[in-house]
Backbone as a ProteinNet text record, in pm:
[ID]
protein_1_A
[PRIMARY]
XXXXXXXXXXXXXXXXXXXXXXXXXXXXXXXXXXXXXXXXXXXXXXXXXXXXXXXXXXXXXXXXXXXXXXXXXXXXXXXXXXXXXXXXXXXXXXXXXXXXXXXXXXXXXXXXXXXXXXXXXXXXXXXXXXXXXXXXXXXXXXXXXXXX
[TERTIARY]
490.9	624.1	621.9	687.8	679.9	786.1	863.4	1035.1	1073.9	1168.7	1241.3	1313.4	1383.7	1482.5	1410.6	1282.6	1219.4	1219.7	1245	1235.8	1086.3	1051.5	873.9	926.5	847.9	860.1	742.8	678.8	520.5	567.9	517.6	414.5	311.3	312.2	192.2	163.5	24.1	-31.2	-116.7	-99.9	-203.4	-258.9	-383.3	-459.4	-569.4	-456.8	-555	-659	-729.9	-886	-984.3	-933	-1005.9	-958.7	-818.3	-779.4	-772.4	-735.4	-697.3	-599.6	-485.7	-399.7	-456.2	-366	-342.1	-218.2	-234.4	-104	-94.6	95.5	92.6	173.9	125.2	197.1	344.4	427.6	527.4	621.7	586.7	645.5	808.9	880.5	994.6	1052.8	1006.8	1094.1	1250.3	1297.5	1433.1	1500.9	1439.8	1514.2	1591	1697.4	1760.6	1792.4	1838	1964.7	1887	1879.1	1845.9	1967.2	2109.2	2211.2	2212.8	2065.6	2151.5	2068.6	2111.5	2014.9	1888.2	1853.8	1681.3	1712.9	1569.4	1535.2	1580.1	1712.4	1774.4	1642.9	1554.9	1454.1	1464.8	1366.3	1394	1295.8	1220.2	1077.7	1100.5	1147.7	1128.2	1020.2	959.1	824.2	733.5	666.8	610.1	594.5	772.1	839	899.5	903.2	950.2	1084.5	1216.9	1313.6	1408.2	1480.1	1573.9	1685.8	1774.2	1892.4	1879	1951	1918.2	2084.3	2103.8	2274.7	2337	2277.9	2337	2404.9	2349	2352.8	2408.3	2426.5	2511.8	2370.5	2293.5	2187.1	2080.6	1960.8	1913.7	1760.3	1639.9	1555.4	1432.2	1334.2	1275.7	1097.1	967.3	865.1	792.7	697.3	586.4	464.8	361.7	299.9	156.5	152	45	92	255.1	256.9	302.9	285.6	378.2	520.9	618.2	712.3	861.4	925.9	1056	1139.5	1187.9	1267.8	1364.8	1475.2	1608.5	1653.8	1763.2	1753.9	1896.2	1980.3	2123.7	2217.4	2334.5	2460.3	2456	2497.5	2495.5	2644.7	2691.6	2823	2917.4	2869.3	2979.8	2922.1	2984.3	2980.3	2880.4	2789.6	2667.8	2739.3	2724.3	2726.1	2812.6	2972.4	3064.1	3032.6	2915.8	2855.7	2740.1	2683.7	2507.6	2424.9	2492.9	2373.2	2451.6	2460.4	2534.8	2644.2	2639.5	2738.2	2709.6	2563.5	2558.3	2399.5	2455.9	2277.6	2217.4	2106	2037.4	1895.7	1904.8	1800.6	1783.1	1687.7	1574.5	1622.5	1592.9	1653.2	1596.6	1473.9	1422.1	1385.4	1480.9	1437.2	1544.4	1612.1	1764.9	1775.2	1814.4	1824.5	1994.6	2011.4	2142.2	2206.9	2307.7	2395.4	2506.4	2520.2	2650.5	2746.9	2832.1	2928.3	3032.8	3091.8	3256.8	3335.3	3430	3532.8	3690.8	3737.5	3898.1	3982.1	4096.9	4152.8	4312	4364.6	4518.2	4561.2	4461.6	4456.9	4414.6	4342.5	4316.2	4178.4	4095	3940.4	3886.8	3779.1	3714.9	3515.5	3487	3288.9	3262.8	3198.5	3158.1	3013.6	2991.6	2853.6	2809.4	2753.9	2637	2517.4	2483.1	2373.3	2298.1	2194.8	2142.5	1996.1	1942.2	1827.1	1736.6	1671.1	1554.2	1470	1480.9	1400.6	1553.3	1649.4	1727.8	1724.5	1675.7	1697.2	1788.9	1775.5	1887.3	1924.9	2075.5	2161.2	2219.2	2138.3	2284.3	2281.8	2173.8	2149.2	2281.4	2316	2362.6	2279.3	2313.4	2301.5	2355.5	2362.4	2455.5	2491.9	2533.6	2543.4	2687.3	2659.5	2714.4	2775.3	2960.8	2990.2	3008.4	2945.9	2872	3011.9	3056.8	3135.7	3228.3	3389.1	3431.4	3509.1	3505.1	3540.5	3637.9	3812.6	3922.8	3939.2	3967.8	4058.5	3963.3	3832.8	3727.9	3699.3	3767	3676.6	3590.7	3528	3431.9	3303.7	3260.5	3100.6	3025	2970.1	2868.4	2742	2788.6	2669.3	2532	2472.5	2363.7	2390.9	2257.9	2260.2	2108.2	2131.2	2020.1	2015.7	1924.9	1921.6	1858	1909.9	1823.7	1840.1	1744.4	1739.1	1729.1	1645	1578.9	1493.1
-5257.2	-5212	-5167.4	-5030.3	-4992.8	-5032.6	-5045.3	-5120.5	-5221.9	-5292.1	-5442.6	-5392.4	-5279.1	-5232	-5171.9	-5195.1	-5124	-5239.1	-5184.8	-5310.6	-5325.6	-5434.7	-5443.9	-5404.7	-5376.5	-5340.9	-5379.7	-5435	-5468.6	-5589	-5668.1	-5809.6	-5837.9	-5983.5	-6049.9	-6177.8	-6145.7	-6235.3	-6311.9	-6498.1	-6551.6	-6629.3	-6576.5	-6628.2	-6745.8	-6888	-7018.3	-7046.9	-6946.3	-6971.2	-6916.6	-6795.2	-6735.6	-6784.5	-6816.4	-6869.9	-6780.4	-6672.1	-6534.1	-6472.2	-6407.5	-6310.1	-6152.9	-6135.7	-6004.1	-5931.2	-5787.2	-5691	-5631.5	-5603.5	-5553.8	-5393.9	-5307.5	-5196.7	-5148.7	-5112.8	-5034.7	-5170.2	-5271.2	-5372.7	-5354.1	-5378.5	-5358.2	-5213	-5122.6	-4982	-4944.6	-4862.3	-4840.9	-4928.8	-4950.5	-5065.6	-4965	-4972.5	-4848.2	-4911.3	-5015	-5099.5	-5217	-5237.2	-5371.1	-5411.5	-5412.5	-5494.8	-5578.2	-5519.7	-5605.8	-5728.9	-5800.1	-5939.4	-5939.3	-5998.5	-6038	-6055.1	-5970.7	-5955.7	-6102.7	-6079.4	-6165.6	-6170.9	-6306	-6270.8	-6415.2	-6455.1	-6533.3	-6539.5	-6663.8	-6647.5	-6729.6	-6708.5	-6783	-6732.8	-6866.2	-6798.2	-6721.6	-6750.1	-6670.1	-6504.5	-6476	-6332.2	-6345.1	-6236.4	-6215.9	-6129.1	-6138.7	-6072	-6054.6	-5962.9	-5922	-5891.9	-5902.9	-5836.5	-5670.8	-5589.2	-5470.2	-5454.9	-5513.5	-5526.4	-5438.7	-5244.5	-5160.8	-5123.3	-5191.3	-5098.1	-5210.5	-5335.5	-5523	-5472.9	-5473.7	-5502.5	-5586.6	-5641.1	-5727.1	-5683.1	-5674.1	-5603.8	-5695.3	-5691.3	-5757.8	-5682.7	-5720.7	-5667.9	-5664.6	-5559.5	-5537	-5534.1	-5664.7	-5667.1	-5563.2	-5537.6	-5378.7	-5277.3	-5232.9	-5076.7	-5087.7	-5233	-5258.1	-5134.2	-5200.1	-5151.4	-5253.9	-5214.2	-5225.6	-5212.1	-5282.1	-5206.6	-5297	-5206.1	-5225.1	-5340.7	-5442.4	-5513.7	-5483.7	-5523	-5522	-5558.6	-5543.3	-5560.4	-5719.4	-5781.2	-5910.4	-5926.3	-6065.8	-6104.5	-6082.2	-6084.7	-6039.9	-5964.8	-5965.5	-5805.5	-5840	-5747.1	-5768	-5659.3	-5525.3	-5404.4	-5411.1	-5514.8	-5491.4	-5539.4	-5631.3	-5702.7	-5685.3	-5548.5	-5571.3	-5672.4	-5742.4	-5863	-5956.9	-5987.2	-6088.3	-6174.8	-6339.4	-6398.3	-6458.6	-6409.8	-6437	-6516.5	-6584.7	-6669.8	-6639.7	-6591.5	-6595.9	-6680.1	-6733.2	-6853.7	-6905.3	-6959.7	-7021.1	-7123	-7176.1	-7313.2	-7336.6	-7387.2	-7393.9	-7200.5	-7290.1	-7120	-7014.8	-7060.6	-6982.6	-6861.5	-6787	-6724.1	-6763.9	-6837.8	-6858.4	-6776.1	-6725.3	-6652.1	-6695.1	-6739.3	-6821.1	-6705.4	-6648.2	-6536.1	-6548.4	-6475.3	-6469.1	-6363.7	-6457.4	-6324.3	-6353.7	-6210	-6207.4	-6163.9	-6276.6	-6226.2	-6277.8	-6259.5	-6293.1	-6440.7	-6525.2	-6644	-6710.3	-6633.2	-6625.9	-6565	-6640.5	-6641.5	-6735.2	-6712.3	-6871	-6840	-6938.2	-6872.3	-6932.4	-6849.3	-6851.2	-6915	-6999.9	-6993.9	-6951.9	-6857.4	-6798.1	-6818.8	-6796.4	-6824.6	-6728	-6689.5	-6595.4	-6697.4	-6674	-6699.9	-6562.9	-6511.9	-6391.3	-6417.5	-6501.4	-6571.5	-6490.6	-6497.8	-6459.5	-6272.9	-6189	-6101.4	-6019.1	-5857.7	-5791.8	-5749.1	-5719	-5656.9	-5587.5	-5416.9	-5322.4	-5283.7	-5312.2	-5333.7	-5384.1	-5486.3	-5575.8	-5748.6	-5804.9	-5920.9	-6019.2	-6108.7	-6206	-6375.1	-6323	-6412.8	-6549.5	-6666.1	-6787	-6851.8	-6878.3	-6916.8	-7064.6	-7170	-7299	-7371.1	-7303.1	-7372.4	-7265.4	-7317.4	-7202.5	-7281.8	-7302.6	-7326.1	-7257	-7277.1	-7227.6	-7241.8	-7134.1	-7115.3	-7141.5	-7144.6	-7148	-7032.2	-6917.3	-6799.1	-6716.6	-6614.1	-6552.6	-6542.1	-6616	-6598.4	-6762.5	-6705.9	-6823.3	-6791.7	-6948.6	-6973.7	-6974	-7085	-7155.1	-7173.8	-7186.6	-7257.9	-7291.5	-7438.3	-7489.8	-7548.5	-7542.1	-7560.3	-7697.1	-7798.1	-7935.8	-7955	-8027.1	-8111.1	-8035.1	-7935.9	-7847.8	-7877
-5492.5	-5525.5	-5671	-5703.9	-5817	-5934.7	-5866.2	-5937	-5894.3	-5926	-5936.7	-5780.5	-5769.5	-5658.3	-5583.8	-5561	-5404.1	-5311.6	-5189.6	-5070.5	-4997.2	-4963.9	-4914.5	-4790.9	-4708	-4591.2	-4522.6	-4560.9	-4490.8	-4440.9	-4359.3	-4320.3	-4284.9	-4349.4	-4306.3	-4218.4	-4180.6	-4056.6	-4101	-4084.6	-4099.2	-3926.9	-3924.2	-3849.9	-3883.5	-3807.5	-3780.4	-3777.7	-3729.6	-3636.8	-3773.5	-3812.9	-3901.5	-4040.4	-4097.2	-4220.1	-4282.1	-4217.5	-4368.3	-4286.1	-4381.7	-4366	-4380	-4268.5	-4272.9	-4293.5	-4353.4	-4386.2	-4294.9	-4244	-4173.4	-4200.6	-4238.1	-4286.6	-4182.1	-4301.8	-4212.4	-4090.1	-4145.1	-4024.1	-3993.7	-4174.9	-4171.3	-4240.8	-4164.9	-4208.7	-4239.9	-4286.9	-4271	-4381.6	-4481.9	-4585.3	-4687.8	-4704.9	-4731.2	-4887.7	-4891.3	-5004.1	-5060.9	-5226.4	-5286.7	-5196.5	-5223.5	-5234.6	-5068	-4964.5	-4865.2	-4869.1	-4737.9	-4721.3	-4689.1	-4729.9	-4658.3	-4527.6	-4461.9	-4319.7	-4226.7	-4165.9	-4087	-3929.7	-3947.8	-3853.6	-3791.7	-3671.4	-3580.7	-3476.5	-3469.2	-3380.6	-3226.8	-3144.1	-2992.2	-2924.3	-2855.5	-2751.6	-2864.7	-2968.7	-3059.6	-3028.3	-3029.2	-3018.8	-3139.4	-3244.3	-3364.1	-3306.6	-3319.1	-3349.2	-3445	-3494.3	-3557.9	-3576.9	-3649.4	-3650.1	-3784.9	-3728.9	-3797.8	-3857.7	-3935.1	-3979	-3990.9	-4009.9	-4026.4	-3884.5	-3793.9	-3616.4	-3544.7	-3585.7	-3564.7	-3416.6	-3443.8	-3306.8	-3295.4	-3191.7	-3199.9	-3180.1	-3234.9	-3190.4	-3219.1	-3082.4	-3065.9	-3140.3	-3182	-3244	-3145.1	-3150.3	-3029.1	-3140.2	-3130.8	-3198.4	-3197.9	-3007.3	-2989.4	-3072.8	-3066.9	-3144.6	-3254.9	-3304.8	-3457.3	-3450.3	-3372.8	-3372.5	-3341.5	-3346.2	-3286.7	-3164.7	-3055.4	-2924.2	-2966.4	-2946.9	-2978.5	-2838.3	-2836.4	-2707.1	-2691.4	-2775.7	-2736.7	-2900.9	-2852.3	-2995.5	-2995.1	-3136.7	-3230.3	-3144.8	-3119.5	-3077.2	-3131.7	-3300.1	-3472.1	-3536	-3557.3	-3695.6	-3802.6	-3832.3	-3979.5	-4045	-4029.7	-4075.2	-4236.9	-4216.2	-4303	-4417.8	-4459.7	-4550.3	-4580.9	-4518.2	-4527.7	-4529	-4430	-4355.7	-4406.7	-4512.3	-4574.4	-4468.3	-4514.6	-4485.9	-4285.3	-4249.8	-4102.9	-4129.3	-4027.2	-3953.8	-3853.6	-3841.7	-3735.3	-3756.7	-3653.6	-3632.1	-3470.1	-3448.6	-3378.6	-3318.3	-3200	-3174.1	-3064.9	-3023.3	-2854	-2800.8	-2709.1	-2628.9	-2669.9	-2733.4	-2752.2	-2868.4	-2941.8	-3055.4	-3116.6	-3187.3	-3267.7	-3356.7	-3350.3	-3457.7	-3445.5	-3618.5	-3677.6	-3773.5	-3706.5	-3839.7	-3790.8	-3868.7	-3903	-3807.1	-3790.1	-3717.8	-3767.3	-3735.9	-3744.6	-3630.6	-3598.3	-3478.4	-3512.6	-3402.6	-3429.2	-3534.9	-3464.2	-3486.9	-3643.9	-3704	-3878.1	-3847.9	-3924.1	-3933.1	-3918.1	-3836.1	-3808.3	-3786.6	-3784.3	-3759.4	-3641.2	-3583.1	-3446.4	-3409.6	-3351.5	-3301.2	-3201.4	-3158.2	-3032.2	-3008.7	-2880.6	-2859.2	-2786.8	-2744.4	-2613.3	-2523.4	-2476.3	-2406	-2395.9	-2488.7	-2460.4	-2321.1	-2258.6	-2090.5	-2024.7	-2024.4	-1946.3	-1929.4	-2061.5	-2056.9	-2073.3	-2068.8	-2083.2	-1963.4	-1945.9	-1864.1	-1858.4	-1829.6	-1850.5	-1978.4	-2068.3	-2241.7	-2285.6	-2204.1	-2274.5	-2312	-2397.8	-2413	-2370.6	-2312.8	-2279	-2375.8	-2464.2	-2556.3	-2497.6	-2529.1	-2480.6	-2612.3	-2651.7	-2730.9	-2743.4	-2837.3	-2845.6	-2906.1	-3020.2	-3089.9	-3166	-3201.6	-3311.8	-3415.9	-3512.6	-3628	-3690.4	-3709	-3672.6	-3865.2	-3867.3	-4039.6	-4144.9	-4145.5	-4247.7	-4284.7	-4325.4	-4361.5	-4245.4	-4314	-4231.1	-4265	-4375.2	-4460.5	-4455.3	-4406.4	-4387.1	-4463.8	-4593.4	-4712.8	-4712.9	-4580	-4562.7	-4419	-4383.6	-4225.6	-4179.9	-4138.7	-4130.4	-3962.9	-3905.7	-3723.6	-3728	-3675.4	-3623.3	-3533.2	-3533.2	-3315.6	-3190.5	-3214.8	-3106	-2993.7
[MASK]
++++++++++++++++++++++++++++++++++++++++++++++++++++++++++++++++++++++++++++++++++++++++++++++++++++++++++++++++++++++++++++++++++++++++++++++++++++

């Protein structure tokens, strides 16, 4: 990186057997903004997925074409914050996302869930709401997953 405000876009691989990393060029493309969040990422079934906050979508890594396939839309909104203020995380077999919403009712944060074993439908996702947290805002600080 040549400046303080360039975004990496590479990753890396460490392999167990052998004990050295590897680079992986071009992993995370499309990094447009210092100002957004770090790569909102998430490993089930040692499947790397993503959230792409500009597009609120969920996209899973194909480690043959070092690429991206798009799977389906986030339950809440990323886009309005540039990533900011949402969780995505890991939990068993599940993929978790904790963000904010606004409805008649005030603002409150949502928890979701999906199953990547269940698949898509229709390119949709079928996301399952766990819990909602009534009049707290819509930004979520920190988030930490236990007891998986």
């Amino acid at each position: 990186m040549s400046s303080p405000t360039d975004s990496l876009t590479c990753g890396e691989e460490f392999d167990l057997e052998t004990r050295k990393w590897r680079k992986i060029e071009g992993m995370y493309p499309n990094v447009s903004e210092a100002a957004q969040a770090p790569p909102l990422v998430a490993v089930v079934d040692n499947q790397l997925y993503a959230v792409e906050h500009s597009t609120n979508m969920v996209k899973k890594y194909d480690k043959v074409k070092n690429t991206w396939d798009v799977l389906g839309r986030l339950p809440v909104r990323a886009d309005t914050s540039n990533g900011w203020g949402l969780a995505f995380k890991a939990c068993g077999k599940e993929l978790l996302v904790v963000g904010g919403q606004r409805g008649p009712e005030g603002e409150s944060i949502v928890l979701n869930s999906w199953c990547p074993e269940s698949g898509v439908k229709d390119g949709l996702l079928e996301w399952k709401v766990l819990g909602v947290k009534e009049h707290v805002g819509v930004f979520v600080y920190n988030c930490a997953v236990m007891g998986c």
